[in-house]
C-alpha positions in Angstrom: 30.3 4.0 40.8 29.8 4.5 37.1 26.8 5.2 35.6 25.7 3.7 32.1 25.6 6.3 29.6 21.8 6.1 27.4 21.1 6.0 24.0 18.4 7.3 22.5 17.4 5.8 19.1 15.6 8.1 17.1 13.4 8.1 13.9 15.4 9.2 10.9 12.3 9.8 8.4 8.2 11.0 9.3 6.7 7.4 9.1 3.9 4.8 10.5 5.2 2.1 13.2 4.3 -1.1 12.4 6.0 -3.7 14.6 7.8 -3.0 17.7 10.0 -5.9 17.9 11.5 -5.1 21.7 9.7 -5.0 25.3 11.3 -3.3 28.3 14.1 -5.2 29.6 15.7 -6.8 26.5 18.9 -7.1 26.0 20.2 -6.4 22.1 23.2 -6.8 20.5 23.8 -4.0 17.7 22.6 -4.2 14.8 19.3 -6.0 15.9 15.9 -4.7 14.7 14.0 -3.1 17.0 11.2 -1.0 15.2 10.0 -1.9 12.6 8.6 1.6 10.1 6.6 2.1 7.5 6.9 5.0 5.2 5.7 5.5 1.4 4.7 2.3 1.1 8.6 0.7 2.0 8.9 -1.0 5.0 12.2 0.3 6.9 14.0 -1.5 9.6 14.9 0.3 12.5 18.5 -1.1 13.6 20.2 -0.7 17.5 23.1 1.8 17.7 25.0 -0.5 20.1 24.2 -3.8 22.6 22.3 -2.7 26.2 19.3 -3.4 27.6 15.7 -1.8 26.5 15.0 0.8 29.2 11.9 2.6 27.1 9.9 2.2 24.6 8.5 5.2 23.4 6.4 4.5 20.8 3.5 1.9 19.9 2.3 -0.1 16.5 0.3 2.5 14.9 1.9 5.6 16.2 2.8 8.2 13.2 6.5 9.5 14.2 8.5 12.3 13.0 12.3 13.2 12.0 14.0 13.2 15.2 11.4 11.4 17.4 12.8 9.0 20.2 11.9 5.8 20.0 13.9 3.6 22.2 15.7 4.1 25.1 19.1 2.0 25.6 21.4 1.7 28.4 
């Protein structure tokens, strides 16, 4: 039986969440914003890798993230 690969998406910049725009069990086609960041005053879309379903959700609206931080969880 094969086994879906995750994906972990991942904060690219130190910055505020302000909308998580997913919920645990979503399905997403690439391309779709899932986070939305805020960071120096710019609001920055956070945009899926590839299509799958929402397995985790690691972060919450007012959360402060770092470079490299997971934030969703894709399968």
């Amino acid at each position: 039986m094969a086994r879906s690969q995750s994906t972990e998406i991942l904060a690219e910049m130190v910055a505020n969440v302000l909308v998580v725009s997913c919920e645990v069990g979503d399905t997403i086609a690439q391309g779709d914003t899932v986070i939305l960041l805020e960071s120096m005053k710019m609001e920055i879309p956070v945009l899926a890798e590839r299509a799958g379903t929402v397995t985790a959700i690691r972060v919450t609206a007012g959360d402060v993230v770092q470079e490299g931080d997971p934030l969703i969880v894709l399968d």
